[in-house]
PLY file of the C-alpha trace (Angstrom):
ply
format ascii 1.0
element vertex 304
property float x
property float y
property float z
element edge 303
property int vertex1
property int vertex2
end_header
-0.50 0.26 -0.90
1.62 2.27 1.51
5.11 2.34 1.97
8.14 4.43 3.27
10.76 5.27 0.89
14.33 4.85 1.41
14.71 8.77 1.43
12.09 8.65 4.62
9.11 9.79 2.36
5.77 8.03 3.75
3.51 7.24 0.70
-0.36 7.01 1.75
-2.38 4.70 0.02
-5.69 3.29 0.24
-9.09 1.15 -1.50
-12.02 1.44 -2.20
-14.72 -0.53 0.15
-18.77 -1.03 -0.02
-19.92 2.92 0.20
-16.83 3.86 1.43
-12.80 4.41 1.55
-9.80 2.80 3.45
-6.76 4.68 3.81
-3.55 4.14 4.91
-0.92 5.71 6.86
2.32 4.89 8.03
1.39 3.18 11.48
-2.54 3.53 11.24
-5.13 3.10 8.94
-9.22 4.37 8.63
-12.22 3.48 7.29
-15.10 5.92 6.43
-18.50 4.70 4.93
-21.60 6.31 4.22
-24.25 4.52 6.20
-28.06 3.58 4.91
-29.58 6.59 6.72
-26.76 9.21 4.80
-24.35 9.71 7.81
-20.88 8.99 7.46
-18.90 6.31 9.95
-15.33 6.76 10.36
-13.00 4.42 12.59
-9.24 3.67 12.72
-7.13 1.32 13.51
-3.63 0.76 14.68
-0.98 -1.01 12.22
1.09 -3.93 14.11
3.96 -4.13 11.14
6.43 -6.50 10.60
9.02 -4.72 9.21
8.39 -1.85 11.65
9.01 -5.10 14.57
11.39 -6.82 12.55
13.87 -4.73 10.05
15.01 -7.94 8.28
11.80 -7.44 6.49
12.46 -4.30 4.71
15.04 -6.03 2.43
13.97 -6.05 -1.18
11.87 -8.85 -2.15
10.69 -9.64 1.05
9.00 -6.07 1.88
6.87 -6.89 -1.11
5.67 -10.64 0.21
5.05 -8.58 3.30
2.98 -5.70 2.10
0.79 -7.69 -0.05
-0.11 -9.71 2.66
-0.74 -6.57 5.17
-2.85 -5.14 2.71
-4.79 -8.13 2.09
-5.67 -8.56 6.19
-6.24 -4.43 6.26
-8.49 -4.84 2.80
-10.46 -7.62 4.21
-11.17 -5.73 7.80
-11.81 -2.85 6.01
-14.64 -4.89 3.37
-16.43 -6.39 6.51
-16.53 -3.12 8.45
-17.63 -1.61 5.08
-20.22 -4.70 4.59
-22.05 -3.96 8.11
-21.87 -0.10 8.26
-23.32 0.58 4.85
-26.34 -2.44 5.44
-29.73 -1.79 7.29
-28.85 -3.78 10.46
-31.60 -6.44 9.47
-29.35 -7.47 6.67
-25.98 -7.39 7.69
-23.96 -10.09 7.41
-22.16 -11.78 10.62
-17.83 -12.33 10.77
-18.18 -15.90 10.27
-20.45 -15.10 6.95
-18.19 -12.44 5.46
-14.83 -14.50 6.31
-16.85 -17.81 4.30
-17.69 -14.97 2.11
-14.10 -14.09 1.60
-12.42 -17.16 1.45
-14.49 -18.30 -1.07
-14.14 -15.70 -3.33
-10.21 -16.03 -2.90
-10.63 -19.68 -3.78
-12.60 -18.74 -6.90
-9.82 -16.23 -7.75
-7.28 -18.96 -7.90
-9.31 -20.73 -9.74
-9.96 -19.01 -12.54
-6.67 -17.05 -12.84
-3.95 -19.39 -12.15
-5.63 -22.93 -12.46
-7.84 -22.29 -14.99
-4.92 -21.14 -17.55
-2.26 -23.51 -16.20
-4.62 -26.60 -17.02
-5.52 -25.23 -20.85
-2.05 -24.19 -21.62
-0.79 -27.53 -20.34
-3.40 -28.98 -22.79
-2.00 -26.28 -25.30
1.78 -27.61 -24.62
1.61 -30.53 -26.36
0.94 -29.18 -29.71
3.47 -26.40 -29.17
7.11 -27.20 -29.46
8.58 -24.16 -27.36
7.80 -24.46 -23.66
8.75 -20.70 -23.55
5.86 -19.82 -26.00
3.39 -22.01 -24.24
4.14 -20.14 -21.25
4.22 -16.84 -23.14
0.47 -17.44 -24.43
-0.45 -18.34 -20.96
0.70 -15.47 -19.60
-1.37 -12.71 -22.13
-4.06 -15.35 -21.87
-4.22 -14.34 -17.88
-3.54 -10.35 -19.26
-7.07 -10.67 -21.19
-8.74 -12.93 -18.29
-8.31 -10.21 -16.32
-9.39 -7.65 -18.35
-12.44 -8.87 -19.90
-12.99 -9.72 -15.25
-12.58 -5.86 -14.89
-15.26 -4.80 -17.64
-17.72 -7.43 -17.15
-18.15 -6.78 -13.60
-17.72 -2.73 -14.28
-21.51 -3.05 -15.81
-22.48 -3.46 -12.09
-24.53 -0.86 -10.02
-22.62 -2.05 -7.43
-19.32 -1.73 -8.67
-19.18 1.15 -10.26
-19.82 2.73 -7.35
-17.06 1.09 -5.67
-15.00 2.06 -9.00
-16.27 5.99 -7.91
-15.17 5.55 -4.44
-11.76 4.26 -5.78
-11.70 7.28 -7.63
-12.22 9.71 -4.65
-9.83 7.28 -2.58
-7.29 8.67 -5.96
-7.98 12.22 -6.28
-7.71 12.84 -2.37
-5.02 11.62 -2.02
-3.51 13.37 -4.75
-4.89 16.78 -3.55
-2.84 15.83 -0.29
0.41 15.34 -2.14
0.16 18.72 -4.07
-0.54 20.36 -0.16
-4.20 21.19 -1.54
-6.88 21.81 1.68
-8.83 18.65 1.54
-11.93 19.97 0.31
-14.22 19.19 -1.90
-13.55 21.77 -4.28
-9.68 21.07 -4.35
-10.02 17.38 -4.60
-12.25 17.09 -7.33
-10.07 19.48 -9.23
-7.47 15.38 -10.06
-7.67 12.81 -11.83
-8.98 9.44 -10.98
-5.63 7.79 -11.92
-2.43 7.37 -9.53
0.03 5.19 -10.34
0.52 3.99 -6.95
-3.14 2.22 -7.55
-3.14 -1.74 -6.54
-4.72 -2.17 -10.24
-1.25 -0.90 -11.54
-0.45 -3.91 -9.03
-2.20 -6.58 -10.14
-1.52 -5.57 -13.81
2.39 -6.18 -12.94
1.67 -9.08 -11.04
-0.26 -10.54 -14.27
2.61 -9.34 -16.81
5.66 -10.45 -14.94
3.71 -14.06 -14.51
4.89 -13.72 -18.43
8.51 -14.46 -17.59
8.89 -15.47 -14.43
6.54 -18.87 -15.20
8.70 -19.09 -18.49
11.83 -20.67 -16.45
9.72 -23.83 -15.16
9.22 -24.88 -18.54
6.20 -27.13 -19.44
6.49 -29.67 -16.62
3.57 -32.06 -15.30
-0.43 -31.07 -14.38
-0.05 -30.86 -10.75
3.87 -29.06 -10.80
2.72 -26.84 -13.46
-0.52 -25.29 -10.89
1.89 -25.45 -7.60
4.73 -23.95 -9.64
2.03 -21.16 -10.54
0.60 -20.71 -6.90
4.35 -20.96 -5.04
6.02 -18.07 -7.38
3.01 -15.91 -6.05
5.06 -14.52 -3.49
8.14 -13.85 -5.95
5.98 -12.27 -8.29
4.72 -10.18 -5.78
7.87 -8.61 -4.68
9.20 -7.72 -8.18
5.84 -5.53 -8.80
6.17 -4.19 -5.10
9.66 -3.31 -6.05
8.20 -1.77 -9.73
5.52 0.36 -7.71
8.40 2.19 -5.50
10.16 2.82 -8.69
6.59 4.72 -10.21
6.96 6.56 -6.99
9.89 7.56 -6.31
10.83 8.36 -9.82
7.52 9.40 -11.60
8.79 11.79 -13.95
11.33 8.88 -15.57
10.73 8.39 -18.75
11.52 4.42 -18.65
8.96 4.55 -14.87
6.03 6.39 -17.02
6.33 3.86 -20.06
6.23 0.62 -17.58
3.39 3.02 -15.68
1.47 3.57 -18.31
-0.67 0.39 -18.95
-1.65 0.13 -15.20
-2.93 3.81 -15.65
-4.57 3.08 -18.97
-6.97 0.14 -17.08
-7.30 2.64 -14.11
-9.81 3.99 -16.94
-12.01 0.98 -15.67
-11.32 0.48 -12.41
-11.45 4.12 -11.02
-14.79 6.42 -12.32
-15.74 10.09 -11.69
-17.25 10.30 -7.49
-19.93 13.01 -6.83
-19.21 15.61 -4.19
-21.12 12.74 -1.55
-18.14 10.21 -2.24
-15.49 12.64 -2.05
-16.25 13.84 1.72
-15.96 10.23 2.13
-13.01 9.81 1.08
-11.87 13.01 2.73
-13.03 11.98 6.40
-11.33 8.50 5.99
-8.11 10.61 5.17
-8.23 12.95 7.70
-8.97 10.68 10.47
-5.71 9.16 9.54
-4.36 12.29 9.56
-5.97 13.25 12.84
-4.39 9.99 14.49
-1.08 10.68 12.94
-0.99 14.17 15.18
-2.24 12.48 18.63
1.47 11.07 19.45
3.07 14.72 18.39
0.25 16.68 20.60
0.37 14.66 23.62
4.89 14.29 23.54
5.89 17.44 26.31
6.79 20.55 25.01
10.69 20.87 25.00
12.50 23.22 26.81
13.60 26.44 25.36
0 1
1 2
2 3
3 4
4 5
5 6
6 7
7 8
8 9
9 10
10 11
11 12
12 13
13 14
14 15
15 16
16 17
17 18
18 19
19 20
20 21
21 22
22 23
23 24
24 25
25 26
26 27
27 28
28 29
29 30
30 31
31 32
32 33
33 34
34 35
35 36
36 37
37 38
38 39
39 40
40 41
41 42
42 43
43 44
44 45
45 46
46 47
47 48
48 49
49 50
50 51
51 52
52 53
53 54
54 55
55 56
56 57
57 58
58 59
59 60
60 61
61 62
62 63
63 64
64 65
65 66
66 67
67 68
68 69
69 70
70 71
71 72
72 73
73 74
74 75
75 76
76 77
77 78
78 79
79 80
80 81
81 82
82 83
83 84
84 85
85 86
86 87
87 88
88 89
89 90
90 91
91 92
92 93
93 94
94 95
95 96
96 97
97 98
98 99
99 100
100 101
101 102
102 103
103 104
104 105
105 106
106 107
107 108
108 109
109 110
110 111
111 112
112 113
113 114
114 115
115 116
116 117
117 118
118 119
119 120
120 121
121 122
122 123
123 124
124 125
125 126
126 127
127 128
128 129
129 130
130 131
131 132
132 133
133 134
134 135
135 136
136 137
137 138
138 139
139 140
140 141
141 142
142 143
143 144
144 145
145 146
146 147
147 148
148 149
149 150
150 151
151 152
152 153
153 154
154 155
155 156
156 157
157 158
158 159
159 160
160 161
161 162
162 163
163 164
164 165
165 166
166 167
167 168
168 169
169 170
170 171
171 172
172 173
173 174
174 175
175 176
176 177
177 178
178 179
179 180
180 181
181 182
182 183
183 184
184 185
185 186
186 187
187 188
188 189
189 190
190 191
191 192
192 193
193 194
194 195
195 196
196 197
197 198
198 199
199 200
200 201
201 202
202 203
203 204
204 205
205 206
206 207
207 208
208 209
209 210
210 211
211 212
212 213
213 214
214 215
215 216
216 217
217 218
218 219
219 220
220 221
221 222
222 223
223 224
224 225
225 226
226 227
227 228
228 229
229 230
230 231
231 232
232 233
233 234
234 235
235 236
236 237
237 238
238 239
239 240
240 241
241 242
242 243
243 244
244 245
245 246
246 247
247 248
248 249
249 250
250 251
251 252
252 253
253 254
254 255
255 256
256 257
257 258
258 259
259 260
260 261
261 262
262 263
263 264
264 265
265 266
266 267
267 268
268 269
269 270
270 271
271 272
272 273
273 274
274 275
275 276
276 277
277 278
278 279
279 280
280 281
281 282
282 283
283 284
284 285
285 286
286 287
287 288
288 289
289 290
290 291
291 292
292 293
293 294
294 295
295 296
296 297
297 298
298 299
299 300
300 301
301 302
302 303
């Protein structure tokens, strides 16, 4: 994710694509994959933003329902550019297949993580007295859902290269924000983790599901699974708000112990690139980089 601070401090972010990395500026974003024959394919993209258009939107709570659902249009360009560039053009996949492609695998996601443990813990309810408890059980019940998701799929070829690309996606942008040349050499020199990660994300999402879903109580099948998909956006903003916290304030004691779970599963999502995946990750930065200068370099010189 990428944000601006209240203080006027742009936070890049980014993800990690099919053979390659998306970043994320402030107004643009750019996508850099290594393609079938070993060359590397960078384009960018302008950012039309909401809250840039419409200030309203930078109020707490709503910035959040906002971001998440920027990131998730930018994420899914970003997969089907990612999709056709790193494919022999014999195999890739047309829009209309990757957005079937796409929207199935959202539906699936619902599925399993918010209908799948709404209908057994409804089933669970009525041999549990406390609605909170039922609730509470659902809740870690997602937690290790998740979890068990993350390693299963980890044992993938496929995704643990994605896993090293969202490592190089990390450690460049880290090198960046300790004003280290982007490099090879200076990027590699970080750590996989940043606690700015969407895992950290989705990890808050999942834990504050814990409490917020609490106040509905155990009502009926069909209230229970809308009451789980409508809070979605609510749940959202609190971890949006929790992220710029980890930001802003990352040497807090309090920030680093709410940080620190989403940094321990960054030990699955995120593993070691070679020096290939980092000058990935590096042109995909500095083509953001490079687009962020064009406004400055064609403004007129001012007078002296």
């Amino acid at each position: 994710m990428a944000e601006e601070a209240t203080d006027g401090q742009h936070f890049y972010g980014g993800q990690a694509v099919v053979e390659g990395v998306m970043m994320r500026g402030r107004d643009v974003w750019a996508i850099a994959v290594r393609r079938p024959d070993a060359t590397i394919h960078v384009e960018s993209h302008d950012i039309d933003s909401l809250v840039a258009r419409h200030p309203i939107f930078r109020q707490p709570g709503l910035r959040g329902v906002i971001a998440l659902g920027q990131a998730l249009s930018i994420g899914f360009k970003a997969l089907s550019i990612s999709a056709r560039e790193s494919s022999p053009e014999d195999e890739r996949l047309s829009s209309k297949q990757m957005a079937v492609s796409m929207t199935i695998a959202g539906v699936i996601f619902l599925g399993v993580f918010i209908v799948l443990p709404a209908v057994a813990f409804r089933w669970v309810g009525h041999h549990v007295g406390s609605s909170v408890l039922v609730n509470a059980l659902e809740g870690v019940f997602r937690v290790l859902l998740f979890l068990g998701y993350l390693l299963v799929i980890g044992r993938a070829k496929e995704i643990r290269r994605v896993f090293e690309y969202h490592g190089a996606e990390h450690k460049t942008i880290a090198a960046f924000e300790h004003h280290d040349p982007l490099d090879r050499d200076h990027v590699a020199r970080y750590s996989t983790l940043h606690v700015r990660c969407g895992t950290n994300f989705l990890l808050l999402v999942m834990v504050i599901t814990i409490f917020v879903f609490a106040v509905f109580g155990n009502p009926g099948l069909w209230w229970r699974i809308g009451s789980r998909i409508v809070a979605i956006p609510i749940i959202a903003g609190i971890a949006f708000e929790m992220l710029r916290l980890g930001a802003r304030f990352p040497n807090s004691l309090v920030i680093r112990g709410l940080m620190t779970p989403g940094l321990w599963l960054q030990k699955i999502t995120t593993k070691p690139p070679d020096d290939a995946q980092i000058d990935v990750a590096i042109a995909s930065f500095n083509e953001v980089l490079r687009r962020e200068r064009e406004p400055q370099e064609r403004a007129p010189a001012a007078d002296a």
